[in-house]
ROKOLTOR-889003 format. One record per residue (C-alpha): residue number from 1; residue in one letter; x, y, z. Coordinates in Angstrom, 2 decimals, always signed. Example, Ala and Ser with C-alpha at 12.3 -4.5 7.8 and 13.67 -1.06 7.14 Angstrom:
ROKOLTOR-889003
pos: 1	code: A	xx: +12.30	yy: -4.50	zz: +7.80
pos: 2	code: S	xx: +13.67	yy: -1.06	zz: +7.14
//
This chain:
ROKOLTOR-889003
pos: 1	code: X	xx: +9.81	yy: +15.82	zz: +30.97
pos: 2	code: X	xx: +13.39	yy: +16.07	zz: +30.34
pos: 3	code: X	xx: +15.52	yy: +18.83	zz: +29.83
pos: 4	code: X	xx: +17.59	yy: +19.01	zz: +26.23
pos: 5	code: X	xx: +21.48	yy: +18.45	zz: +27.58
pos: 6	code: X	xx: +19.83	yy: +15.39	zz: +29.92
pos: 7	code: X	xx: +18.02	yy: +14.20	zz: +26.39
pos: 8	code: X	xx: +20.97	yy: +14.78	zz: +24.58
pos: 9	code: X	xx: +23.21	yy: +12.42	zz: +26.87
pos: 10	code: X	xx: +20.54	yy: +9.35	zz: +26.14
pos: 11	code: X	xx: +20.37	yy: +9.45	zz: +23.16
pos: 12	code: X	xx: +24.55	yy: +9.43	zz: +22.46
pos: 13	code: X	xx: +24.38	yy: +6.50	zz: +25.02
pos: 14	code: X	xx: +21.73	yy: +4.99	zz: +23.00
pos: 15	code: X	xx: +23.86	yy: +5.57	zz: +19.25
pos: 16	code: X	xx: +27.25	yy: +4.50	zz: +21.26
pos: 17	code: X	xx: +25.99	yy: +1.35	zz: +22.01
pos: 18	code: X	xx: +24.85	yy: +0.61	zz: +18.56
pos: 19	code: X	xx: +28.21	yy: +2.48	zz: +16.03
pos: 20	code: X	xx: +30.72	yy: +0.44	zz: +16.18
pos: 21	code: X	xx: +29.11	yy: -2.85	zz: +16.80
pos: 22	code: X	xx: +25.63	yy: -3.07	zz: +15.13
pos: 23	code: X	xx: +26.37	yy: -0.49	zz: +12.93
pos: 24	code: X	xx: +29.73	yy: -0.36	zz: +11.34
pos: 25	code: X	xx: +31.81	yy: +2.84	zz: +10.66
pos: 26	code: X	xx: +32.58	yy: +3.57	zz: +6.46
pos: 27	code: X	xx: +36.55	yy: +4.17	zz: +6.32
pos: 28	code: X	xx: +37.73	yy: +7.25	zz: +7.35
pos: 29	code: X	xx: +38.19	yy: +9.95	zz: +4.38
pos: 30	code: X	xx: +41.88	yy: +11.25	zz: +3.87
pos: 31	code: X	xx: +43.05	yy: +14.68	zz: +5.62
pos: 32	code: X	xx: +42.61	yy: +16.14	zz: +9.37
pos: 33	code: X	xx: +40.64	yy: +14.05	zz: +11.60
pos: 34	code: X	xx: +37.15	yy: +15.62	zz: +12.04
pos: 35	code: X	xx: +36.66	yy: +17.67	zz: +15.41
pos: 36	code: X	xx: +33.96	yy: +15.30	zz: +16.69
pos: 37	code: X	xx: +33.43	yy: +11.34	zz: +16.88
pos: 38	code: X	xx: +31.15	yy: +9.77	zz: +14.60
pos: 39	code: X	xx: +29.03	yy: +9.17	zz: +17.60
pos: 40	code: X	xx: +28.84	yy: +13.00	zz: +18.30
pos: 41	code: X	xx: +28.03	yy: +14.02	zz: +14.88
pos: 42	code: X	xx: +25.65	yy: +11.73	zz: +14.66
pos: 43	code: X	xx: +24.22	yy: +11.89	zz: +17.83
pos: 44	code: X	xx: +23.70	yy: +15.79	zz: +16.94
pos: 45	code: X	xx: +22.33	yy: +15.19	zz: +13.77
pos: 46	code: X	xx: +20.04	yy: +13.17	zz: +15.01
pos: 47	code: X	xx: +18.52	yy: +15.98	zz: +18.06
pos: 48	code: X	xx: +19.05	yy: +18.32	zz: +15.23
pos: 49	code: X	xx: +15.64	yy: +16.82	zz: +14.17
pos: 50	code: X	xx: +13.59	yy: +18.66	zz: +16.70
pos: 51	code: X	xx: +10.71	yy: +20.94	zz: +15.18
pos: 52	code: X	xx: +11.85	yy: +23.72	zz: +17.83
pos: 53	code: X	xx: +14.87	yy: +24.25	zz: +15.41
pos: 54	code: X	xx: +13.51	yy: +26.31	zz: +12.39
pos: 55	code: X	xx: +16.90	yy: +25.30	zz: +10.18
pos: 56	code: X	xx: +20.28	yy: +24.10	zz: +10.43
pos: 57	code: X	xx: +21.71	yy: +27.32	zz: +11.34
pos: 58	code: X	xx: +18.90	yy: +27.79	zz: +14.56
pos: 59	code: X	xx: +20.31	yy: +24.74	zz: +15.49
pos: 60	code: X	xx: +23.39	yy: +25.14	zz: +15.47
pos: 61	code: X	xx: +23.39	yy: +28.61	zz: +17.12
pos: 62	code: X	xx: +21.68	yy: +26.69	zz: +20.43
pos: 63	code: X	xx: +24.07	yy: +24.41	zz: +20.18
pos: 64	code: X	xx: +26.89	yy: +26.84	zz: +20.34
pos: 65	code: X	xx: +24.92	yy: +28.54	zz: +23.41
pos: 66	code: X	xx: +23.66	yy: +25.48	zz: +25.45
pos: 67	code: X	xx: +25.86	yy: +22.54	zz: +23.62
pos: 68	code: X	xx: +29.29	yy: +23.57	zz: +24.64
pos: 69	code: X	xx: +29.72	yy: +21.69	zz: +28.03
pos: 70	code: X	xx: +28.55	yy: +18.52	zz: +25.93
pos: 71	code: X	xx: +30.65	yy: +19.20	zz: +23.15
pos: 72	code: X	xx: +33.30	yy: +21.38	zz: +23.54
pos: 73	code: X	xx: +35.29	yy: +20.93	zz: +19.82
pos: 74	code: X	xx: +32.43	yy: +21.92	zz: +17.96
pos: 75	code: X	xx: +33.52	yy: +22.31	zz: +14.22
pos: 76	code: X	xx: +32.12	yy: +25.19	zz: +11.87
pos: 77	code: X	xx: +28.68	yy: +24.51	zz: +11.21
pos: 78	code: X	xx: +29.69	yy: +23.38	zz: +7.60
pos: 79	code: X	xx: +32.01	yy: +21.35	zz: +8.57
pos: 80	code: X	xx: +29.49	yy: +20.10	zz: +10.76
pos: 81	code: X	xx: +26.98	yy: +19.68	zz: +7.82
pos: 82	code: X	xx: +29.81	yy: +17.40	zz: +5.62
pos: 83	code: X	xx: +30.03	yy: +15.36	zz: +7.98
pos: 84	code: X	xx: +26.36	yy: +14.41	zz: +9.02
pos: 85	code: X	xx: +26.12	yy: +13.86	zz: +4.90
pos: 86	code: X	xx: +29.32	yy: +11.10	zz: +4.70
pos: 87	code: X	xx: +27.86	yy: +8.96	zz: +8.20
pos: 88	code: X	xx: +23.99	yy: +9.56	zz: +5.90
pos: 89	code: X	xx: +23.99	yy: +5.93	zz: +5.52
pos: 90	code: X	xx: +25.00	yy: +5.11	zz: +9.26
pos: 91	code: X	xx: +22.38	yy: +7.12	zz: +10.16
pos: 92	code: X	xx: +20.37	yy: +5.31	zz: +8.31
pos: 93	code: X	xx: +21.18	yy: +1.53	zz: +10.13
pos: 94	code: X	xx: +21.30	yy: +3.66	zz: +13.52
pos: 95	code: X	xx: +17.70	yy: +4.08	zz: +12.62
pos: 96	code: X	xx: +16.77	yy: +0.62	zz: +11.95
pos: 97	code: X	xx: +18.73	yy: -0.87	zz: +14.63
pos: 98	code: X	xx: +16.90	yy: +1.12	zz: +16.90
pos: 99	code: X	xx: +13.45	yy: -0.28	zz: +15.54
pos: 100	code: X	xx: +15.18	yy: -3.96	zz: +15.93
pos: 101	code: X	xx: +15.25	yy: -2.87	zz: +20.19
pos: 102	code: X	xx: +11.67	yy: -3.73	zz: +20.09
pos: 103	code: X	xx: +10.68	yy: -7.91	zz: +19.69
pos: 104	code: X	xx: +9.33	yy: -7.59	zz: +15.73
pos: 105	code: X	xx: +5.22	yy: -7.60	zz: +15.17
pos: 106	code: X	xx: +3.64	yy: -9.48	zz: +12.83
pos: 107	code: X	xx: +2.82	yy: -7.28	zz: +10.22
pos: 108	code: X	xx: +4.55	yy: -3.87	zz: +9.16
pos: 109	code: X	xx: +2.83	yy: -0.49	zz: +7.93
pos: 110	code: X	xx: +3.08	yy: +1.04	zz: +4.67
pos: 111	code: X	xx: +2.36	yy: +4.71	zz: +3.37
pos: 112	code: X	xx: +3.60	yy: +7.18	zz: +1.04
pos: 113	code: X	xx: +3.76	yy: +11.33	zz: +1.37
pos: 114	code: X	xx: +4.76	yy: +14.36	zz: -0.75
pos: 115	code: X	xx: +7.46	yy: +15.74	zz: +0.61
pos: 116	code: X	xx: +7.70	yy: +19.42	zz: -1.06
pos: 117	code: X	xx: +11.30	yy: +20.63	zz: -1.73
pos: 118	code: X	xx: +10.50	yy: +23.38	zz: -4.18
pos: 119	code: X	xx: +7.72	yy: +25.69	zz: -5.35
pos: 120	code: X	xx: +6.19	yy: +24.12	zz: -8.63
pos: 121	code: X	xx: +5.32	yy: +27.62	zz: -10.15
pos: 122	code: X	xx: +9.49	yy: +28.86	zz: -9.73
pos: 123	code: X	xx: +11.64	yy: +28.87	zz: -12.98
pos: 124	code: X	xx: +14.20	yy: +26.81	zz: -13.63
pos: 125	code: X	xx: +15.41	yy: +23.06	zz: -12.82
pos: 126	code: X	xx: +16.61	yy: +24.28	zz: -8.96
pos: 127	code: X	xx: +19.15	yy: +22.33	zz: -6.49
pos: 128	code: X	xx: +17.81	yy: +18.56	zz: -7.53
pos: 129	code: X	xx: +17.17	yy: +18.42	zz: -11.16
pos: 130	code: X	xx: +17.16	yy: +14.63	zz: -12.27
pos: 131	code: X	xx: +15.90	yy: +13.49	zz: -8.97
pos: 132	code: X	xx: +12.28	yy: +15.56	zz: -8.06
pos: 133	code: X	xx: +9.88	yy: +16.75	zz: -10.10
pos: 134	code: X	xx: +6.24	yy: +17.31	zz: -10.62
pos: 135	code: X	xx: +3.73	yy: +15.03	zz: -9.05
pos: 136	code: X	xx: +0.50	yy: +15.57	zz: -7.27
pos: 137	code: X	xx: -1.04	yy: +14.71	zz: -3.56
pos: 138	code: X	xx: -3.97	yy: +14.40	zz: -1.89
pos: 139	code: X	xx: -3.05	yy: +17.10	zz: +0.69
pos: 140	code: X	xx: -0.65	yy: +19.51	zz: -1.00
pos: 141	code: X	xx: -2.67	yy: +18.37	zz: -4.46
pos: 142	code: X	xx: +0.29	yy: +19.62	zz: -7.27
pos: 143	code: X	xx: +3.94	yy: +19.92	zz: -6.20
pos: 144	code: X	xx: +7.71	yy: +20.03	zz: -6.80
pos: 145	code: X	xx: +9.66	yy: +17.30	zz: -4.46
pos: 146	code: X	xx: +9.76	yy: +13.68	zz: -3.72
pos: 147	code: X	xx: +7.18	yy: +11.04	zz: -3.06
pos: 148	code: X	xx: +8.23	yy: +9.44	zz: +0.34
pos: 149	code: X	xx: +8.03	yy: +5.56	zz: +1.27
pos: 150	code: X	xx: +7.90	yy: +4.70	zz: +4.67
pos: 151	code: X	xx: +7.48	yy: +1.55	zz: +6.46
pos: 152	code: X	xx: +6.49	yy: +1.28	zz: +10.13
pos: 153	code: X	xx: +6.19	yy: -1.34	zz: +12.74
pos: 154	code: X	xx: +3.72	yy: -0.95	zz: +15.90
pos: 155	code: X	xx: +4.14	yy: +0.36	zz: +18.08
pos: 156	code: X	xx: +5.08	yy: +3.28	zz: +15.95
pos: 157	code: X	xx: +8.93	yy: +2.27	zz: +14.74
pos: 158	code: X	xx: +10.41	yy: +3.30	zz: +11.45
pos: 159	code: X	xx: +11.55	yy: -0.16	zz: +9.82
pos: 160	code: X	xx: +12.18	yy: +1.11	zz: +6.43
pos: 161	code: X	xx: +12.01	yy: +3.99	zz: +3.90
pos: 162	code: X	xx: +12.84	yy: +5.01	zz: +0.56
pos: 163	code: X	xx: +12.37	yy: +7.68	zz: -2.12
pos: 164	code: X	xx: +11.81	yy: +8.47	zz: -5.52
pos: 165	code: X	xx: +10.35	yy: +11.53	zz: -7.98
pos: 166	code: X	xx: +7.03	yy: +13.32	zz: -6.84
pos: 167	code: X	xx: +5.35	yy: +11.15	zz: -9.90
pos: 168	code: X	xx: +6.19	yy: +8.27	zz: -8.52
pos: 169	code: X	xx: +3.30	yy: +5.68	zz: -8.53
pos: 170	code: X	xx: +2.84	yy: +3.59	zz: -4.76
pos: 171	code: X	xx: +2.94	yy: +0.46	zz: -6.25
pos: 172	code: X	xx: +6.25	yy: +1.28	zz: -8.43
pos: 173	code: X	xx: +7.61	yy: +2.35	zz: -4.89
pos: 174	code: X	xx: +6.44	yy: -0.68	zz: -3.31
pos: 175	code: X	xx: +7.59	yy: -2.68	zz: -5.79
pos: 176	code: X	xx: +11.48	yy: -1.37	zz: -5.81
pos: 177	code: X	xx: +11.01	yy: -2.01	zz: -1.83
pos: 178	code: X	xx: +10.27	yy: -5.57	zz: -1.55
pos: 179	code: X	xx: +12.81	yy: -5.99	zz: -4.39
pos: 180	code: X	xx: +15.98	yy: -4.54	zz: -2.59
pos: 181	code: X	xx: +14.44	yy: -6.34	zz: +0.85
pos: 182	code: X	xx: +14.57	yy: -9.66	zz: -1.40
pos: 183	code: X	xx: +17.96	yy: -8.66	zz: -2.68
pos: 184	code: X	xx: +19.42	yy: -6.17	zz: -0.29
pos: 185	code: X	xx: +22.08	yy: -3.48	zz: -1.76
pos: 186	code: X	xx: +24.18	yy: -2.23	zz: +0.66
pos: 187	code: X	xx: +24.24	yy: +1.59	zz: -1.09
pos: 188	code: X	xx: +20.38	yy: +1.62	zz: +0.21
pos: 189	code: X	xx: +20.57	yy: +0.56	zz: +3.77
pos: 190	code: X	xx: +17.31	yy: +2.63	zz: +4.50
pos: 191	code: X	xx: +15.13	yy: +0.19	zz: +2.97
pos: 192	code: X	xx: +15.64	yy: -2.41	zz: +6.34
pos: 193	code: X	xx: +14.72	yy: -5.77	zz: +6.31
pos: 194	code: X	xx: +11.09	yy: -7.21	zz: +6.56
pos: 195	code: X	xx: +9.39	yy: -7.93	zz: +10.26
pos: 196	code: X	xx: +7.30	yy: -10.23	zz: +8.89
pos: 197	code: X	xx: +5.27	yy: -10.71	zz: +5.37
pos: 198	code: X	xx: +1.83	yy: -8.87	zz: +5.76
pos: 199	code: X	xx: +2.25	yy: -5.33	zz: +4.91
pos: 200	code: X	xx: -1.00	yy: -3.15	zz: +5.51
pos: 201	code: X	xx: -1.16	yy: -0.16	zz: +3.23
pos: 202	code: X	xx: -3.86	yy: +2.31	zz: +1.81
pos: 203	code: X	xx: -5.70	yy: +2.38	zz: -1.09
pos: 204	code: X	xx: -2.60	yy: +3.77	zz: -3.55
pos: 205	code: X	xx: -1.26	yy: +0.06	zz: -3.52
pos: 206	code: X	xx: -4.10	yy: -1.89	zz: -4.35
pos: 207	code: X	xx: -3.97	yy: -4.14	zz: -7.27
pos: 208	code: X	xx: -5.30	yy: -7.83	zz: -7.79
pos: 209	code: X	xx: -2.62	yy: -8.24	zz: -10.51
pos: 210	code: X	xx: +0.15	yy: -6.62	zz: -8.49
pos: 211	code: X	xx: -0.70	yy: -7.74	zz: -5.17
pos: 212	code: X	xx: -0.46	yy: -11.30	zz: -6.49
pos: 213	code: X	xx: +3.24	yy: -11.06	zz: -8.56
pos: 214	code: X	xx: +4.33	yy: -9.47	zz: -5.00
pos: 215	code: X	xx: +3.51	yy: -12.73	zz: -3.30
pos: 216	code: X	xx: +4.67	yy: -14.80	zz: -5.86
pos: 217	code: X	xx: +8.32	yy: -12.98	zz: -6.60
pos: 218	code: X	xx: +9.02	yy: -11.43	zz: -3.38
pos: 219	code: X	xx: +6.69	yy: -14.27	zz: -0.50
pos: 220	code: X	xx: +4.88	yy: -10.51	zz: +0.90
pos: 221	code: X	xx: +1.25	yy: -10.47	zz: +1.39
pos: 222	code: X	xx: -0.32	yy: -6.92	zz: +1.37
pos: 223	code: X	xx: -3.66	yy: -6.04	zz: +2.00
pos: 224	code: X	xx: -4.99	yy: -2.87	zz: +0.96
pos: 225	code: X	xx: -8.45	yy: -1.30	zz: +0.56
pos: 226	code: X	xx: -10.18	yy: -1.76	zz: -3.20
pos: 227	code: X	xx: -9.73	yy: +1.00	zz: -5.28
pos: 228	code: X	xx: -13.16	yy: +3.01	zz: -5.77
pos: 229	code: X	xx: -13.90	yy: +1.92	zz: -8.80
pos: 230	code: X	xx: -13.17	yy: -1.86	zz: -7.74
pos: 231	code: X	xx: -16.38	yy: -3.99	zz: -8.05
pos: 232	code: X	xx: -14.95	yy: -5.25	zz: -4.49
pos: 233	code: X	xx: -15.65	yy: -3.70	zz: -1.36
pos: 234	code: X	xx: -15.25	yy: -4.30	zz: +2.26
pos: 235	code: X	xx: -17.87	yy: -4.48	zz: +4.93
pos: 236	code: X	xx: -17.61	yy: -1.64	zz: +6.85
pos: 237	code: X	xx: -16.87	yy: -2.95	zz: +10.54
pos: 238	code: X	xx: -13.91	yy: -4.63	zz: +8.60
pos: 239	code: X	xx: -12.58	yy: -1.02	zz: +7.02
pos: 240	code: X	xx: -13.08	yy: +0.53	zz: +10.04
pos: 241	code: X	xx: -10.46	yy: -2.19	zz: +12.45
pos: 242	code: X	xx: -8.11	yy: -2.11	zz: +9.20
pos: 243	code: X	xx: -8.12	yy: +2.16	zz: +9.92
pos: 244	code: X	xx: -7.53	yy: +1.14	zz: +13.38
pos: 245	code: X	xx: -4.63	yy: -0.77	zz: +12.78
pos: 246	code: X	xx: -2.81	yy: +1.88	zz: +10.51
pos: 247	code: X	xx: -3.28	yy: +4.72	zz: +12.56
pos: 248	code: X	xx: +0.32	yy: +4.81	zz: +13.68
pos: 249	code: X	xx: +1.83	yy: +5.27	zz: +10.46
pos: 250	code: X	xx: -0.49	yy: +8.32	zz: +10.13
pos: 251	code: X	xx: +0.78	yy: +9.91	zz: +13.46
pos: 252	code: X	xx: +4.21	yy: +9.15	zz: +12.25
pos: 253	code: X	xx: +3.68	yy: +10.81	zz: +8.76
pos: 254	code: X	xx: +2.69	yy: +13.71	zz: +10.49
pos: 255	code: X	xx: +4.95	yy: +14.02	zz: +13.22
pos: 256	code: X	xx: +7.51	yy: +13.86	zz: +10.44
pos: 257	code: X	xx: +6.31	yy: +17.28	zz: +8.84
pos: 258	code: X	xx: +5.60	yy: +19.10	zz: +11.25
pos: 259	code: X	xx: +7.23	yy: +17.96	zz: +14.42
pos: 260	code: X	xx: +10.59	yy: +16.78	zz: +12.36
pos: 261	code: X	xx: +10.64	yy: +19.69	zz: +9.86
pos: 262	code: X	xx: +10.02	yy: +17.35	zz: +6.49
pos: 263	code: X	xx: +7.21	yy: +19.64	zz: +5.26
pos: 264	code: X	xx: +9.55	yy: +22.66	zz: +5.28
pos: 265	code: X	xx: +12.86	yy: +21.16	zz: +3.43
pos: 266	code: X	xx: +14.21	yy: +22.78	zz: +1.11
pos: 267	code: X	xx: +17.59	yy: +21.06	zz: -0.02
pos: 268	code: X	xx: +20.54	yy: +21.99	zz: -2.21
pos: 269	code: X	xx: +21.80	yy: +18.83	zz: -1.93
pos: 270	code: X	xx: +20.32	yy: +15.48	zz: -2.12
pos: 271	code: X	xx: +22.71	yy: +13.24	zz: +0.05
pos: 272	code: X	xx: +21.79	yy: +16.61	zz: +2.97
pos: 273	code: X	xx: +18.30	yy: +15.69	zz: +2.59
pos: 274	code: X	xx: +18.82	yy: +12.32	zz: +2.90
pos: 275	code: X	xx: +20.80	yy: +12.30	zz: +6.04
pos: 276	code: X	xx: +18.50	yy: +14.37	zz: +7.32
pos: 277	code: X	xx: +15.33	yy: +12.27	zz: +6.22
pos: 278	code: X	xx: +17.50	yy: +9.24	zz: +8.21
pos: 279	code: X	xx: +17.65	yy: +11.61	zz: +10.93
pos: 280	code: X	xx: +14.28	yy: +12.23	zz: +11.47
pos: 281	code: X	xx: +13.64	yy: +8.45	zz: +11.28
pos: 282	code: X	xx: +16.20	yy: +7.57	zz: +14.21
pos: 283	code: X	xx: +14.70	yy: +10.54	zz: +16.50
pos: 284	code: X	xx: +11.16	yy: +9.21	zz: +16.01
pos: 285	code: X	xx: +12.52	yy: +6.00	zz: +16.88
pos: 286	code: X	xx: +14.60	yy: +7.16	zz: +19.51
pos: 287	code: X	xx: +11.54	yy: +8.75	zz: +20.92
pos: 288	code: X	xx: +9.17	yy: +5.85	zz: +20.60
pos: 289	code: X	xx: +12.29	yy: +3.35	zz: +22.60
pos: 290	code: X	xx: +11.87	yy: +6.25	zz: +25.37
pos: 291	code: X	xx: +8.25	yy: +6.27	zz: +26.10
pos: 292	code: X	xx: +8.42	yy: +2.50	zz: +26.08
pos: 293	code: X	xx: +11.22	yy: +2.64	zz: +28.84
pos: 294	code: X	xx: +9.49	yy: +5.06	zz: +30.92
pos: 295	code: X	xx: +6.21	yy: +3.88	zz: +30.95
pos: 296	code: X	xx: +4.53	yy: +6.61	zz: +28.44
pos: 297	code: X	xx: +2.43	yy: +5.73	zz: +25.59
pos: 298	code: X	xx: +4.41	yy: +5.36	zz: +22.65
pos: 299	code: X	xx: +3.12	yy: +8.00	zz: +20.13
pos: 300	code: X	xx: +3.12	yy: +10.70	zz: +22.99
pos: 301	code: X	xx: +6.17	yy: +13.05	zz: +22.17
pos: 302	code: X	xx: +5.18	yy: +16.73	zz: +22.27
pos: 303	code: X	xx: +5.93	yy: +16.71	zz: +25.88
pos: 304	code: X	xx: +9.12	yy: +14.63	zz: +26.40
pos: 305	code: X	xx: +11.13	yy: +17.50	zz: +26.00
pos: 306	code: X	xx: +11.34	yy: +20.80	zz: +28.69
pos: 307	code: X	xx: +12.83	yy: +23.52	zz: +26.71
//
């Protein structure tokens, strides 16, 4: 285990090899000079992340407490906040280019999940009218929020996500995916690039007719479960290895809300949520890199860090 100031000084090693180089910098805005590097901001954005911190503010109060040795021109914690919302889309590659650390597999994981950002039965349009809405899932059945796309890589990596409105369908998310990773656009650097062209995904993006313009427009092949009302079915031993194979993305759904906070955002802004949904992405990634590199399994986090 490792203590949080010794954590804190890999992973700005980590981001400093990668800003500047892998990553680049966006030009800097007009005015003062912010009080910390874009390497520090983001590098604090990033441990930020931690489920130990119940918001923003927790955070930043430790950070003012324990932080100050590391980082001793610390800004105003809103000043703090602007700033891990214009490097959003750096975090973002930071992310990715941590996921590229690891030689690529041969197929990539795909999954969706509600992420909640509002209660459904409140009045009014709240902070992010135009982009959430209504939609319903599985585990949280109806709520307010988005419908989040993720794409993962064994062992565990975060290669790519996206989001859209809580109604969202799978396969419309899907779809807008493989597009942008056909044709990137460099305003939505979270989608990544594909590690191959077999996608394995659940039953939400199963489709004979879709599954087929996919290969044909965009060269992916994914292979999902039938629908239950498909005439088709798979022989059991065969559902049970495909279950095998997904169950990292599962781990790393749920290690996002409730390790990384996702199930308990509640954003004003959507550009906040995000940076902070890029965030989340490069600490799992971070985390996985560190197992690897110490000899841990991969998916083991709840005990990297001694608080």
């Amino acid at each position: 285990m490792a203590d949080p100031e010794t954590l804190l000084i890999e992973v700005y090693v980590q981001i400093d090899d990668l800003v500047g180089t892998t990553v680049p910098l966006p030009p800097r805005r007009s005015g003062p000079p912010p009080k910390l590097t874009p390497v520090e901001t983001i590098t604090l954005g990033v441990f930020s992340q931690w489920g130990r911190f119940r918001s923003e503010r927790d955070f930043y109060r430790f950070a003012e407490k324990r932080l100050g040795a590391l980082f001793p021109r610390l800004p105003d914690r809103t000043q703090f906040n602007r700033q891990v919302r214009h490097l959003g889309d750096v975090v973002a590659q930071v992310a990715l280019a941590l996921a590229d650390c690891v030689d690529p597999a041969a197929y990539e994981l795909l999954d969706t999940t509600a992420v909640p950002t509002r209660n459904p039965q409140r009045r009014g349009t709240g902070h992010l009218a135009g982009f959430t809405d209504i939609g319903y899932s599985p585990r949280l059945h109806w709520f307010e929020g988005l419908h989040l796309l993720l794409c993962v890589a064994p062992p565990g990596l975060i290669t790519g996500l996206g989001c859209g409105p809580a109604s969202a369908n799978d396969r419309a998310l899907a779809e807008t995916l493989f597009a942008l990773r056909a044709a990137p656009d460099l305003r939505l650097p979270g989608v990544g690039h594909p590690h191959g062209q077999v996608y394995l995904a659940d039953t939400g993006f199963a489709g004979a007719a879709c599954q087929q313009r996919w290969a044909e427009h965009y060269d992916v092949r994914v292979l999902a479960p039938p629908q239950p009302d498909s005439a088709r079915r798979w022989p059991p031993e065969e559902r049970r290895a495909f279950d095998r194979l997904r169950q990292p993305i599962e781990s790393i759904v749920l290690r996002l809300l409730d390790w990384f906070r996702l199930g308990s955002e509640r954003p004003h802004q959507l550009a906040g949520l995000l940076a902070r949904l890029a965030a989340k992405g490069a600490l799992n990634n971070f985390c996985i890199l560190y197992n690897l590199r110490h000899d841990r399994p991969p998916l083991k986090i709840a005990d990297i860090l001694e608080w």
